[in-house]
C-alpha positions, 0 to 999 in steps of 0.5 A: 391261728399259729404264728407262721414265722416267728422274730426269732426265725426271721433273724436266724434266717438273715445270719445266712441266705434269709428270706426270700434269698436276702442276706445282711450282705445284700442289704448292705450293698444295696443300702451303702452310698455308692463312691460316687454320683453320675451326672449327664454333661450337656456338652455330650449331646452338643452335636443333637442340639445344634441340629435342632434334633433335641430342645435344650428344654427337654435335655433333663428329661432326655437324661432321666429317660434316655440314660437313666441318669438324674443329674445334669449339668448345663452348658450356657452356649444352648441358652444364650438367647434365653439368658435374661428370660425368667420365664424360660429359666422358671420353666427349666427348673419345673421340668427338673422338678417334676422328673427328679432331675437335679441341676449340679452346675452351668458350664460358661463360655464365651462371655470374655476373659476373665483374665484380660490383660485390659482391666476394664474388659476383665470386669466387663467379663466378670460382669457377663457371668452375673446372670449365669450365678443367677440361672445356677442359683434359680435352678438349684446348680452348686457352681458355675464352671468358668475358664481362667483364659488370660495372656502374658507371662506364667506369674502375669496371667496368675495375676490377672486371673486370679483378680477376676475370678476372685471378683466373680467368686465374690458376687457367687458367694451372695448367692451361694454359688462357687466359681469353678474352673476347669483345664481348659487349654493354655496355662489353664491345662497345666495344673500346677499353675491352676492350683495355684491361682486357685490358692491365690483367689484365697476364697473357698467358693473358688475351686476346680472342675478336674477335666480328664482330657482338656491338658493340651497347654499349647500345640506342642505340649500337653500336661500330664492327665494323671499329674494335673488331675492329682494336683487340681482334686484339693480343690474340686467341687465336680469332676469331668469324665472326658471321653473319646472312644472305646476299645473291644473291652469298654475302655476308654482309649485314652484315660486309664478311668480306673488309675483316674478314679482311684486318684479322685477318690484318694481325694476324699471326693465324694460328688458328681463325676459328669460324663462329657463324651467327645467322641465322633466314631460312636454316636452320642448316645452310644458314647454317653452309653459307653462312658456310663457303663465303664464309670458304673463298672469302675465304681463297682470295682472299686467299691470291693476293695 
């Protein structure tokens, strides 16, 4: 039987349109990694949770099946009850595995300052994180995210924050898991002071999670986006894709998401980018919607050079 459709012509017909239409070009864009990862923020269903309209159990599958996204990132708040139940955390992490979603990172809040001007609170709040690195370390997360929440002057709260996040950066790392803060009001919004605490924990696994909306330093003043996040991506291990609302043409109302990616791709960041959707005016699965699309249309845009 004569051979139909010999090597040679295979190769001739891939230098143009090729088989089946399949050009070299395709292929590559098909196979080169993308800029850039998404992963589903907890925070952007925080209103369906707290109605009780959806199990913080079912979360990851609610982002695989519902978005089409395979990565998640937890926010403690949602499991509080369940912070010492092994089994619950066994269950998490079987449900993830079993839909190929990946756990990047826990959000922690409300566990106290860890830049108490009180040393023996500071500790006391290092110490209330311990079993949130555990969680992360059982289901598979790179970080926790913390915040750097202090009182006193601009050099005092350095101090005291740089102290306890050094000490919890310390335990994470006999887990292999980073402490990573993000601006989150007060002295933590403005980014330059956060980079530098940061530089004085001098560890590492301590590092940043560039939020693209949280720089309100105080009622009267809010940091540069743009600033704060160029000077927070040395030393990010996640970024956080802030958003509130849209106008007619998909654009995020109040963050430039292309000007924004550009300067976290400068940074030679190649993570996940979460999208933590805050508005009230779309639903929260509609924003979710909403901010994956402009993300995928600005990676794309961005891919082409």
């Amino acid at each position: 039987m004569p051979q139909l459709f010999s090597r040679r012509d295979f190769l001739r017909a891939s230098a143009g349109v090729g088989l089946l239409g399949t050009s070299p070009a395709f292929l590559r864009a098909e196979t080169k990694t993308p800029l850039f990862s998404i992963s589903l923020a907890q925070w952007s269903l925080h209103r369906t949770l707290r109605e009780k309209k959806l199990d913080p159990l079912d979360f990851p599958k609610a982002a695989k099946d519902d978005y089409g996204i395979f990565a998640v990132e937890y926010v403690n708040q949602f499991y509080k009850d369940k912070k010492k139940d092994d089994a619950y955390v066994a269950e998490l992490k079987k449900r993830c595995g079993d839909l190929g979603v990946k756990s990047v990172l826990i959000m922690c809040d409300n566990e106290g300052a860890l830049g108490d001007a009180d040393e023996k609170k500071r500790l006391q709040a290092v110490e209330n994180h311990y079993r949130w690195v555990e969680w992360a370390k059982a289901l598979g997360c790179h970080s926790i995210r913390v915040n750097a929440q202090s009182s006193g002057t601009y050099e005092e709260q350095m101090e005291r924050a740089a102290d306890g996040l050094g000490r919890l950066t310390e335990f994470g790392g006999k887990h292999d898991i980073n402490v990573i803060v993000e601006n989150h009001g007060g002295l933590s919004s403005n980014g330059a002071w956060l980079a530098a605490t940061i530089k004085k924990v001098g560890n590492p696994r301590c590092g940043t999670l560039p939020d693209f909306g949280n720089f309100r330093v105080s009622k009267d003043q809010e940091y540069d986006r743009y600033k704060g996040v160029e000077e927070l991506m040395p030393f990010a291990k996640g970024v956080s894709a802030k958003s509130h609302d849209f106008d007619d043409k998909g654009h995020e109302t109040k963050t430039d998401y292309r000007r924004m990616m550009k300067i976290v791709l400068a940074a030679g960041y190649k993570g996940y980018v979460g999208i933590e959707y805050e508005g009230s005016r779309l639903s929260e699965p509609d924003g979710i919607r909403a901010t994956k699309k402009l993300l995928e249309t600005v990676r794309e845009e961005l891919a082409k050079g």
